[in-house]
CHARMM-style PDB file with segment names, atoms N, HN, CA, C and O in Angstrom:
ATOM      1  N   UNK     1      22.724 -39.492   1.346  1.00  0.00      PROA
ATOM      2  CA  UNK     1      24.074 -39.856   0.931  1.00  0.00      PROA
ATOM      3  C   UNK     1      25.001 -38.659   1.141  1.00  0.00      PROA
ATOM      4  O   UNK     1      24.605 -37.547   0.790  1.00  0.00      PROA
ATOM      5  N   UNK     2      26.444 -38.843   1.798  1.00  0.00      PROA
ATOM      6  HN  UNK     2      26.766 -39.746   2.082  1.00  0.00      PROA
ATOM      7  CA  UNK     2      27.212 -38.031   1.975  1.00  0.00      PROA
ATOM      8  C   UNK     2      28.085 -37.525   0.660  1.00  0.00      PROA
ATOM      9  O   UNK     2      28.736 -38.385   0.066  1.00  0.00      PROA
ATOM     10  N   UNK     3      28.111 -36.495   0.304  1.00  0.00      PROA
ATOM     11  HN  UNK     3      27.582 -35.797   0.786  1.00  0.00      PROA
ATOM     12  CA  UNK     3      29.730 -36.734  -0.627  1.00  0.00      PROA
ATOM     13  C   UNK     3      30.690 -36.159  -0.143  1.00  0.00      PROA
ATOM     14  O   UNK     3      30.868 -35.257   0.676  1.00  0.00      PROA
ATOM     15  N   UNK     4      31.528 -37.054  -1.004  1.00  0.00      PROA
ATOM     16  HN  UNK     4      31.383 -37.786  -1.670  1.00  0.00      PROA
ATOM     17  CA  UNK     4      32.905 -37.174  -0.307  1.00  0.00      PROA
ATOM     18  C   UNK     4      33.708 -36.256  -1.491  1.00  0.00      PROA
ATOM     19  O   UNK     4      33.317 -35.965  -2.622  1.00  0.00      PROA
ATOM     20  N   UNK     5      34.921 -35.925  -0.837  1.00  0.00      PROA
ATOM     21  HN  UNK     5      35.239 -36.161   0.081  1.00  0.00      PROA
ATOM     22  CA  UNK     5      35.721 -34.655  -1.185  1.00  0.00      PROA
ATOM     23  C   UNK     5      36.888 -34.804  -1.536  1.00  0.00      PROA
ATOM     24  O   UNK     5      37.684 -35.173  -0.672  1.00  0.00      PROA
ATOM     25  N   UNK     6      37.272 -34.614  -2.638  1.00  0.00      PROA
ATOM     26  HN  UNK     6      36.626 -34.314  -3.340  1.00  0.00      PROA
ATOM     27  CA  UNK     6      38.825 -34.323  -2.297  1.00  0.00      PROA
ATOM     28  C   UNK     6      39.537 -32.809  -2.056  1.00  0.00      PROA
ATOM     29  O   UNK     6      38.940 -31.836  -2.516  1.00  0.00      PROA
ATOM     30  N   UNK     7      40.503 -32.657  -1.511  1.00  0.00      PROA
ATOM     31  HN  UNK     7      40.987 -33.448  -1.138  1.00  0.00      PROA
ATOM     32  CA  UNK     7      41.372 -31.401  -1.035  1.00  0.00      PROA
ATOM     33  C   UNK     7      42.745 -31.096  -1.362  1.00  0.00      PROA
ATOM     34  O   UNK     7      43.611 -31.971  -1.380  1.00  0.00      PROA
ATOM     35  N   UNK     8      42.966 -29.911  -1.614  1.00  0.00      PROA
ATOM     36  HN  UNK     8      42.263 -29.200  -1.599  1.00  0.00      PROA
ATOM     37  CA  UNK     8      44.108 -29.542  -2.410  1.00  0.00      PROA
ATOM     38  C   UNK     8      44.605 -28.573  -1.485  1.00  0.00      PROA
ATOM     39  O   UNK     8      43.630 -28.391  -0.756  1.00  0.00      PROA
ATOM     40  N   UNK     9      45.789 -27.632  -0.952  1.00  0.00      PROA
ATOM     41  HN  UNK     9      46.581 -27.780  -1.544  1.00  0.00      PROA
ATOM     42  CA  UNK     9      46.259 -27.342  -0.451  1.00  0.00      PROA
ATOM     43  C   UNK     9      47.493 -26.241  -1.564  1.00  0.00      PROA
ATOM     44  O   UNK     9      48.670 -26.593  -1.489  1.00  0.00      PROA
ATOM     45  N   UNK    10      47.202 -25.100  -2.437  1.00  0.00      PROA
ATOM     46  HN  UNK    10      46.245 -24.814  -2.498  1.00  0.00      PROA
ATOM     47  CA  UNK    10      48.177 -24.530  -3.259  1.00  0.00      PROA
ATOM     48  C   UNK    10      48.546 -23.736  -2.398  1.00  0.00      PROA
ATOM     49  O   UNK    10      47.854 -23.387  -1.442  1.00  0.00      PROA
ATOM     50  N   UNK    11      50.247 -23.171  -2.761  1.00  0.00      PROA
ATOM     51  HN  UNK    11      50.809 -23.455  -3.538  1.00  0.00      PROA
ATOM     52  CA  UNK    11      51.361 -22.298  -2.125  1.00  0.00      PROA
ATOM     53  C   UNK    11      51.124 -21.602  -2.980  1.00  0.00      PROA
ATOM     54  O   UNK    11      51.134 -22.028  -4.135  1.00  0.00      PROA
ATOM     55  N   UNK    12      50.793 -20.132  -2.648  1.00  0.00      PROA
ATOM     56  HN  UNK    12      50.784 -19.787  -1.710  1.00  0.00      PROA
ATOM     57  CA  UNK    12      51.402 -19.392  -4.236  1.00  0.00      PROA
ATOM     58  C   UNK    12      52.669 -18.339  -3.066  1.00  0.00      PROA
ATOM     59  O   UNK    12      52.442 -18.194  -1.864  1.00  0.00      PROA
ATOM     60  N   UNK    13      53.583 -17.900  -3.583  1.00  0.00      PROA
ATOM     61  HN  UNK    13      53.767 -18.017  -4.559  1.00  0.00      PROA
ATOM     62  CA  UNK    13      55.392 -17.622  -3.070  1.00  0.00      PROA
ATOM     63  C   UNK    13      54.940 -16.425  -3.635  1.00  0.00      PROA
ATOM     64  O   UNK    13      54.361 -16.258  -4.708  1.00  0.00      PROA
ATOM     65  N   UNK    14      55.378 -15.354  -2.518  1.00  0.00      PROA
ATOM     66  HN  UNK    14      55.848 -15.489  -1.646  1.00  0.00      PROA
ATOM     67  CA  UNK    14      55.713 -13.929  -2.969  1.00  0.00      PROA
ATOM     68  C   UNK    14      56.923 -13.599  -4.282  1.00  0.00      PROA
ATOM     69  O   UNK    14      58.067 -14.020  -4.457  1.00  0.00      PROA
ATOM     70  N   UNK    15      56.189 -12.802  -4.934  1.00  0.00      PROA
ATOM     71  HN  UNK    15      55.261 -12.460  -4.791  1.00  0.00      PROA
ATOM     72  CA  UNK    15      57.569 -11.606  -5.914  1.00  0.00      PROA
ATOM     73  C   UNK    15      58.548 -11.688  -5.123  1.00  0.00      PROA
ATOM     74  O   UNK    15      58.625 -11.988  -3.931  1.00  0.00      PROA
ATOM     75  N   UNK    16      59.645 -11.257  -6.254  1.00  0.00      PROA
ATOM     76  HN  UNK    16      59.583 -11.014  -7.222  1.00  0.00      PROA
ATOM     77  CA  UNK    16      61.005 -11.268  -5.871  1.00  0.00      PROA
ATOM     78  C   UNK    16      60.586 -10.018  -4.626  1.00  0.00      PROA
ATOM     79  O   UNK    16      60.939 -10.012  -3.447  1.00  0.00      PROA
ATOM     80  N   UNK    17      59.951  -9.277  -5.163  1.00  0.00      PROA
ATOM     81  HN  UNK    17      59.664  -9.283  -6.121  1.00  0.00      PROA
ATOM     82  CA  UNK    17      59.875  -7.841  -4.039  1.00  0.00      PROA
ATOM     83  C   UNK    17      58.613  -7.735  -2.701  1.00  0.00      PROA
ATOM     84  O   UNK    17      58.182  -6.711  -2.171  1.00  0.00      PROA
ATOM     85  N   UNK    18      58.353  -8.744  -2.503  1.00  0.00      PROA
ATOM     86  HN  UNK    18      58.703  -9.576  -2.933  1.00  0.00      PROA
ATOM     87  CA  UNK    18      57.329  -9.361  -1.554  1.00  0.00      PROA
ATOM     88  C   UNK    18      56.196  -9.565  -1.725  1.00  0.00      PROA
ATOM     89  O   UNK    18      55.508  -9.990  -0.796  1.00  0.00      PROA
ATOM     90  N   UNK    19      55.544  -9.261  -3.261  1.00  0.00      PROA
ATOM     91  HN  UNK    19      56.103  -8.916  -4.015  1.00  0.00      PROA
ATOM     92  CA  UNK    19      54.482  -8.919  -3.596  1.00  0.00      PROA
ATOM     93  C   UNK    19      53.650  -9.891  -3.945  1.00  0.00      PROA
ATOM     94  O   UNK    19      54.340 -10.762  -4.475  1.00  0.00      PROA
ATOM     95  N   UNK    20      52.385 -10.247  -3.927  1.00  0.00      PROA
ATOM     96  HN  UNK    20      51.826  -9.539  -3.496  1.00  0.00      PROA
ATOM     97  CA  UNK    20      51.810 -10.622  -5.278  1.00  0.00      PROA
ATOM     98  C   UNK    20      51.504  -9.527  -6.284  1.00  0.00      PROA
ATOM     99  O   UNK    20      51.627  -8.316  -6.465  1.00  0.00      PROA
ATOM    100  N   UNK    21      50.969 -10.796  -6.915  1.00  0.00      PROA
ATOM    101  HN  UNK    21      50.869 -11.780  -6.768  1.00  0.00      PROA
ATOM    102  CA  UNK    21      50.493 -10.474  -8.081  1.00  0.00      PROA
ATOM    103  C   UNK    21      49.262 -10.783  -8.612  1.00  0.00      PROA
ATOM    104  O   UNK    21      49.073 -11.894  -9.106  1.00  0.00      PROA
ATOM    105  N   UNK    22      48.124  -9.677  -8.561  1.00  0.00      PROA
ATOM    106  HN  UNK    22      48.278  -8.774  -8.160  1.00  0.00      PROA
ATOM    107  CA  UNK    22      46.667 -10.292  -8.255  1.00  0.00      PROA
ATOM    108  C   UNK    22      46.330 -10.993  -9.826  1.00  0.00      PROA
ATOM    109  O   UNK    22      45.264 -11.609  -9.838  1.00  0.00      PROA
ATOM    110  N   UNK    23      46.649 -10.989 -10.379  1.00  0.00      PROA
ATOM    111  HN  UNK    23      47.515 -10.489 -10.369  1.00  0.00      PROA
ATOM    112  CA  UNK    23      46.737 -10.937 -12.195  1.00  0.00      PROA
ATOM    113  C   UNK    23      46.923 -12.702 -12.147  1.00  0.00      PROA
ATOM    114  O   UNK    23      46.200 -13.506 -12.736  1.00  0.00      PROA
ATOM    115  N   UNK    24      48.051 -13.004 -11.309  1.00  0.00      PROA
ATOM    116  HN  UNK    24      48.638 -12.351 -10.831  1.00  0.00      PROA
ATOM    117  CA  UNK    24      48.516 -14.241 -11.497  1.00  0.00      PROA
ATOM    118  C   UNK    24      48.053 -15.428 -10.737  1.00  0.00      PROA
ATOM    119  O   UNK    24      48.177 -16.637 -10.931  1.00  0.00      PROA
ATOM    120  N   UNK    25      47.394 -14.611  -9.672  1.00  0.00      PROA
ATOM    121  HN  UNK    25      47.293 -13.629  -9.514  1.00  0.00      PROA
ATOM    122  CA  UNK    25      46.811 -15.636  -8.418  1.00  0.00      PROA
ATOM    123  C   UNK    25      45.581 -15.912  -9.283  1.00  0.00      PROA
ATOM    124  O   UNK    25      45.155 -17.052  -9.101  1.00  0.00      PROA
ATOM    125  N   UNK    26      44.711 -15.009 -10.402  1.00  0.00      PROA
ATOM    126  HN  UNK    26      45.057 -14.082 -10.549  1.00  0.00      PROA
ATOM    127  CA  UNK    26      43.206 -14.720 -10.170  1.00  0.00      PROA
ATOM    128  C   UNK    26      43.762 -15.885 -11.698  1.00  0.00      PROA
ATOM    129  O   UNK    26      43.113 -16.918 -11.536  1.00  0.00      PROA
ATOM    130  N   UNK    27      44.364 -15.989 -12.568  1.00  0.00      PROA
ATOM    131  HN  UNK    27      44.892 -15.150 -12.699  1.00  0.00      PROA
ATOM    132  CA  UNK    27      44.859 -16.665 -13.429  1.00  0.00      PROA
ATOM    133  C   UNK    27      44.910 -18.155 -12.929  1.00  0.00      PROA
ATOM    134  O   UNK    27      44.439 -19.005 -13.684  1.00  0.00      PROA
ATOM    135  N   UNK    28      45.493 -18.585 -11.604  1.00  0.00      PROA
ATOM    136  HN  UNK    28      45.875 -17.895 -10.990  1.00  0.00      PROA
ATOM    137  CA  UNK    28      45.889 -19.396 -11.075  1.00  0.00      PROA
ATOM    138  C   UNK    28      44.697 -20.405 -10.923  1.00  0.00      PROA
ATOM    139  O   UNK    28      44.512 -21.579 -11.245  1.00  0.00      PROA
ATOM    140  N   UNK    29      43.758 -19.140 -10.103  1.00  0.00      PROA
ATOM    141  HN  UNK    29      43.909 -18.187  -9.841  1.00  0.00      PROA
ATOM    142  CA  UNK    29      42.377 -19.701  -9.596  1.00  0.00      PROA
ATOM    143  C   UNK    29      41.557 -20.153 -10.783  1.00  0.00      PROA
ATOM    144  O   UNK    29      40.642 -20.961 -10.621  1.00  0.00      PROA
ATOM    145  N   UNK    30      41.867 -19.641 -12.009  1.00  0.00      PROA
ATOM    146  HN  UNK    30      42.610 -18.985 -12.140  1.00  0.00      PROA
ATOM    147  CA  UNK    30      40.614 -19.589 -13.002  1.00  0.00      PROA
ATOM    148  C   UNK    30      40.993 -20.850 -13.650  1.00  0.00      PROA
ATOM    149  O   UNK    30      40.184 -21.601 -14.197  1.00  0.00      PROA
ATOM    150  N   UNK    31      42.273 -21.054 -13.565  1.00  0.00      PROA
ATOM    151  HN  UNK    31      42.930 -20.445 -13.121  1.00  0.00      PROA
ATOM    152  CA  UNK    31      42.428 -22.762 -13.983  1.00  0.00      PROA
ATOM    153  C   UNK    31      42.361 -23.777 -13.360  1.00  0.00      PROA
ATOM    154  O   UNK    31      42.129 -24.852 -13.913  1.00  0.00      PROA
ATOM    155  N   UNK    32      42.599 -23.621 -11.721  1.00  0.00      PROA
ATOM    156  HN  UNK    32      42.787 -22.748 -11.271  1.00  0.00      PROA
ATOM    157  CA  UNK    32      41.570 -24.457 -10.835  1.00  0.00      PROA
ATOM    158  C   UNK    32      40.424 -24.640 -11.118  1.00  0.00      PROA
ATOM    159  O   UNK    32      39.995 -25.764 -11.376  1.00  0.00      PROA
ATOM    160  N   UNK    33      39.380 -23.109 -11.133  1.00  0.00      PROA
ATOM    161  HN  UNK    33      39.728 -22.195 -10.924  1.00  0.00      PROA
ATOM    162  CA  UNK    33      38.577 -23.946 -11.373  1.00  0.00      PROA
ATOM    163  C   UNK    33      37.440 -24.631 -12.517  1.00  0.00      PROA
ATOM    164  O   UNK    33      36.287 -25.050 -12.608  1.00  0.00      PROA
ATOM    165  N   UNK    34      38.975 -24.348 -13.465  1.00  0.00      PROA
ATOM    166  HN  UNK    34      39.912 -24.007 -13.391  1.00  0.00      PROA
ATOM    167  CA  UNK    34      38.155 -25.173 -14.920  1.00  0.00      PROA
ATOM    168  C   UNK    34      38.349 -26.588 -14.559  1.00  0.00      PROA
ATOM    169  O   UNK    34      37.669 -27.450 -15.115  1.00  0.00      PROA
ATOM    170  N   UNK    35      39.298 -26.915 -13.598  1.00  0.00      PROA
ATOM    171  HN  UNK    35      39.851 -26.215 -13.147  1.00  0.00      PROA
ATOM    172  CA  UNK    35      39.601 -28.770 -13.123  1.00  0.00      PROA
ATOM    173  C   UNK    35      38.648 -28.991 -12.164  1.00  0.00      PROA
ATOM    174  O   UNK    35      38.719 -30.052 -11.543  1.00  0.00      PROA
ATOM    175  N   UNK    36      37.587 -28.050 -11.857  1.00  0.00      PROA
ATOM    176  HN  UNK    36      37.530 -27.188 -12.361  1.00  0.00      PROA
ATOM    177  CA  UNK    36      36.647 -28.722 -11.138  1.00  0.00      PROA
ATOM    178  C   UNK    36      36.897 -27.884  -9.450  1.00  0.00      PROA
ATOM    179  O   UNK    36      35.792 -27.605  -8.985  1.00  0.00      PROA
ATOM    180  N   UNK    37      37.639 -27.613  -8.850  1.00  0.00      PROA
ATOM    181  HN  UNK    37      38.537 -27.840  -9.228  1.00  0.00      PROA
ATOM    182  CA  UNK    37      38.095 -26.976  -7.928  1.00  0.00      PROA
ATOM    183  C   UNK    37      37.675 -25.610  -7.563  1.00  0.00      PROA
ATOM    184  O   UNK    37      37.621 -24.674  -8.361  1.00  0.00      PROA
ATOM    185  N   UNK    38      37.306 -25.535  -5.989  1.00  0.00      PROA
ATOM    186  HN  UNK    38      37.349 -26.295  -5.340  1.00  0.00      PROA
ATOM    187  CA  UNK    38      36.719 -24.151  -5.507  1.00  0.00      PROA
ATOM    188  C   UNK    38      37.418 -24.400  -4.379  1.00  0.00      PROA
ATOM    189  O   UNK    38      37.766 -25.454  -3.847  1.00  0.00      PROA
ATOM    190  N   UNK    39      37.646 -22.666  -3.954  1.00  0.00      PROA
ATOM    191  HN  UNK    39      37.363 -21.810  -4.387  1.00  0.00      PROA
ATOM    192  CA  UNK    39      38.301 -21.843  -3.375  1.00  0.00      PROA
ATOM    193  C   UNK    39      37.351 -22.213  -2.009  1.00  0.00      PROA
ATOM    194  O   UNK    39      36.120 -22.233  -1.981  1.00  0.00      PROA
ATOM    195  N   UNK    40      38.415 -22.540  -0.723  1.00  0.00      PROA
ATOM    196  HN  UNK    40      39.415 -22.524  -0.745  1.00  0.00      PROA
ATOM    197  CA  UNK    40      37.321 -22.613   0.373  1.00  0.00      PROA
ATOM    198  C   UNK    40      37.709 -21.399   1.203  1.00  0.00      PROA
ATOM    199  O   UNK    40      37.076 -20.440   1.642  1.00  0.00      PROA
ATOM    200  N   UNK    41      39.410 -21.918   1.276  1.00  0.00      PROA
ATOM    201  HN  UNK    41      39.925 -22.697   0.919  1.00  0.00      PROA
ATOM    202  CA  UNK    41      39.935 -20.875   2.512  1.00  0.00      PROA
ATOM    203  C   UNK    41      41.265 -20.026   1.941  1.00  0.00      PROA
ATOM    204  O   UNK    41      42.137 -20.664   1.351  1.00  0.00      PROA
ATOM    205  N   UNK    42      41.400 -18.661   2.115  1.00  0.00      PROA
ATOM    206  HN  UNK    42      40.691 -18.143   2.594  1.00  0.00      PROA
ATOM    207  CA  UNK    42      43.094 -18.363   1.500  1.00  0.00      PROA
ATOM    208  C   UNK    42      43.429 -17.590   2.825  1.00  0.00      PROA
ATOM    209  O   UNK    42      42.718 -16.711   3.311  1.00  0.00      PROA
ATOM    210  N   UNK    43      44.706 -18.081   3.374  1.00  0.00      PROA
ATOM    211  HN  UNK    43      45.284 -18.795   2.979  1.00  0.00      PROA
ATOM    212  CA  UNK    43      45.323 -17.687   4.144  1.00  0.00      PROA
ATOM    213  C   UNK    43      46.417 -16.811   4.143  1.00  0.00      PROA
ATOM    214  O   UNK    43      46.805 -16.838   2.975  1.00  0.00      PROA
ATOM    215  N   UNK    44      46.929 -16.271   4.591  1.00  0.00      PROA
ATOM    216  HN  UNK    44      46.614 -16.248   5.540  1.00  0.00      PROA
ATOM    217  CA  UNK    44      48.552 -15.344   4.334  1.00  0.00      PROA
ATOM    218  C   UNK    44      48.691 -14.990   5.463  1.00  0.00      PROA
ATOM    219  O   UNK    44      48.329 -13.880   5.855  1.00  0.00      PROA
ATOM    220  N   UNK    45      49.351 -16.043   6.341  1.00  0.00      PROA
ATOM    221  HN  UNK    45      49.645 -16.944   6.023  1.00  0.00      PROA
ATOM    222  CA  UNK    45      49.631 -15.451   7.653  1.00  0.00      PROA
ATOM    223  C   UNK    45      51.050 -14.498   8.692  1.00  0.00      PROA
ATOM    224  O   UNK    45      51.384 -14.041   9.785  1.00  0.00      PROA
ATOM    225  N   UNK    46      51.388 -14.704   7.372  1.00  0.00      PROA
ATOM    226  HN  UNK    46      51.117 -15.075   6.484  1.00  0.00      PROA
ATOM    227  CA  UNK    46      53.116 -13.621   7.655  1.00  0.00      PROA
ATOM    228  C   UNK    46      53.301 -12.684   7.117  1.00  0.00      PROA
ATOM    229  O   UNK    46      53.087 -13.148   5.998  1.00  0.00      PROA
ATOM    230  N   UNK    47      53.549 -11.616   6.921  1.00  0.00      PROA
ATOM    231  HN  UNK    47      53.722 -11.238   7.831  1.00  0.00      PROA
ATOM    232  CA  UNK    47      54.015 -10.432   6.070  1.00  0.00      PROA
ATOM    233  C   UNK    47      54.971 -10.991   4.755  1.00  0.00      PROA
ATOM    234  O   UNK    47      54.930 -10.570   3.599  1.00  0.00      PROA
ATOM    235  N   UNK    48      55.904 -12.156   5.351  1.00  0.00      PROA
ATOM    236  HN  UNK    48      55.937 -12.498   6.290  1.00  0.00      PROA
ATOM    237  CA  UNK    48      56.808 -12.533   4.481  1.00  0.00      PROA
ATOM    238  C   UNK    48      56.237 -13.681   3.235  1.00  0.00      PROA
ATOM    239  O   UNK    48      56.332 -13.650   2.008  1.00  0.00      PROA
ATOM    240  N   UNK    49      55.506 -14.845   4.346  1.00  0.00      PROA
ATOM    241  HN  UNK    49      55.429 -14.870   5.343  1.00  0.00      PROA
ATOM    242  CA  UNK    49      55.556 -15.880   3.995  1.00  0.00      PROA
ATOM    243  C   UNK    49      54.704 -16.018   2.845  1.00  0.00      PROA
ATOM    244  O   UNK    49      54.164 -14.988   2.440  1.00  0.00      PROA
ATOM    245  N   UNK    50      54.472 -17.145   2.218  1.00  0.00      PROA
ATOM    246  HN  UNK    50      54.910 -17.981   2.546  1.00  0.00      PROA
ATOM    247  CA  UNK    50      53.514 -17.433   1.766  1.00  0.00      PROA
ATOM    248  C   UNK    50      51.499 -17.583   1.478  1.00  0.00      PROA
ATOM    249  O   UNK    50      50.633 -17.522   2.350  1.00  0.00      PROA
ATOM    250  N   UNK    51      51.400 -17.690   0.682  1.00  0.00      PROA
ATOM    251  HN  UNK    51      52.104 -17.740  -0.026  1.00  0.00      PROA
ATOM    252  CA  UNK    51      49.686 -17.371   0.554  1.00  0.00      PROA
ATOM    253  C   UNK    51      49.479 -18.996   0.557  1.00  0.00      PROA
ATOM    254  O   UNK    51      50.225 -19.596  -0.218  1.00  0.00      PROA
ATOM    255  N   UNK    52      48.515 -19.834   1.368  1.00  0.00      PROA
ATOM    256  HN  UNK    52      47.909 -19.346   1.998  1.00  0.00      PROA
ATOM    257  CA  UNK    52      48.102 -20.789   1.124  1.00  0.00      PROA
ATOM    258  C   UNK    52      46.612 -20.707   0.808  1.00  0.00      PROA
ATOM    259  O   UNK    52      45.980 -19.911   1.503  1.00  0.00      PROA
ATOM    260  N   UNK    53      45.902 -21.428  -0.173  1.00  0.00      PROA
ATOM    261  HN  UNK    53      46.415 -22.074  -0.737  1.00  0.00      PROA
ATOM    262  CA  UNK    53      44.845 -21.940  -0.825  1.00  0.00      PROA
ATOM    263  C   UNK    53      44.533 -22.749  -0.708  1.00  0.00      PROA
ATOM    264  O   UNK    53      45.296 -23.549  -1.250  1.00  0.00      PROA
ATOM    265  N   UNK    54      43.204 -23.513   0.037  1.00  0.00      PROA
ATOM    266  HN  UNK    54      42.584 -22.864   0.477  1.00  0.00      PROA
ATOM    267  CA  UNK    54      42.482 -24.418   0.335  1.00  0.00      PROA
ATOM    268  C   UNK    54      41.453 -24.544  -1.082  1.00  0.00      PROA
ATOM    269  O   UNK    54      40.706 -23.800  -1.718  1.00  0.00      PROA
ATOM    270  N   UNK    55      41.808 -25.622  -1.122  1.00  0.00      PROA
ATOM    271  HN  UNK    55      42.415 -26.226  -0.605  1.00  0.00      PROA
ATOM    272  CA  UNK    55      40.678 -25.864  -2.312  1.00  0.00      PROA
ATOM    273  C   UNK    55      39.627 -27.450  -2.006  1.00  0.00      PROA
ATOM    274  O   UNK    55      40.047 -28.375  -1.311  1.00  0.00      PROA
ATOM    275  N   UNK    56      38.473 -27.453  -2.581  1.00  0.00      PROA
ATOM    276  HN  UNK    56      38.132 -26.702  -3.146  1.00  0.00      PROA
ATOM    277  CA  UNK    56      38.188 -28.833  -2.830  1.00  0.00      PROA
ATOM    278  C   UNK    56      37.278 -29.194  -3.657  1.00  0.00      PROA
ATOM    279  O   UNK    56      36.522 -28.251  -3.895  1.00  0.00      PROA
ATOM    280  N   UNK    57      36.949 -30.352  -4.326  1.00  0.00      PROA
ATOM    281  HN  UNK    57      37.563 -31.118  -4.132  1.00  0.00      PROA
ATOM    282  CA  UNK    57      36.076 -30.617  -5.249  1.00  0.00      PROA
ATOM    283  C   UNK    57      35.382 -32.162  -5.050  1.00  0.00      PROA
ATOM    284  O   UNK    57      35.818 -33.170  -4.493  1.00  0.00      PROA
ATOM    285  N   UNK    58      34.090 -31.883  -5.769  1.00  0.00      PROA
ATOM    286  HN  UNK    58      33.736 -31.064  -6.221  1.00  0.00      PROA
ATOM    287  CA  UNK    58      33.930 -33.782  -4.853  1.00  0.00      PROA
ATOM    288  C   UNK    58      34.605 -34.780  -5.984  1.00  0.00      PROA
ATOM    289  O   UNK    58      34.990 -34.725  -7.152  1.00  0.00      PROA
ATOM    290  N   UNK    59      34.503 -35.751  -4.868  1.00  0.00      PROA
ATOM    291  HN  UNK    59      34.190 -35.795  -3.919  1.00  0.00      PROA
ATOM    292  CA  UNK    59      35.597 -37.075  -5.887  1.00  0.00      PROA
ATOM    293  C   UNK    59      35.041 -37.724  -6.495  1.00  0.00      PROA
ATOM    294  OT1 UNK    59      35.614 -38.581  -7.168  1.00  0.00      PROA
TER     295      UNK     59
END
């Protein structure tokens, strides 16, 4: 039997001053994954842009 997945996709947005904030991401994550949710992929592909978070959990 296969299981099947669901997928989440979080933005976390730089500080006013471009920064994160490891305090708030690791906060972020730890309440993901009390809903069941793990960390697959984290991306940050701009200096500027945004951090994206791949998540998934089975359904």
């Amino acid at each position: 039997m296969t299981t099947r997945w669901h997928y989440k996709v979080e933005t976390v947005k730089l500080g006013p001053m471009g920064g994160l904030k490891s305090e708030l991401m690791e906060e972020r994550l730890q309440a993901l994954g009390q809903q069941g949710w793990e960390l697959v992929n984290a991306v940050h592909a701009t200096h500027w842009g945004p951090t994206l978070l791949f998540l998934k959990r089975p359904a």
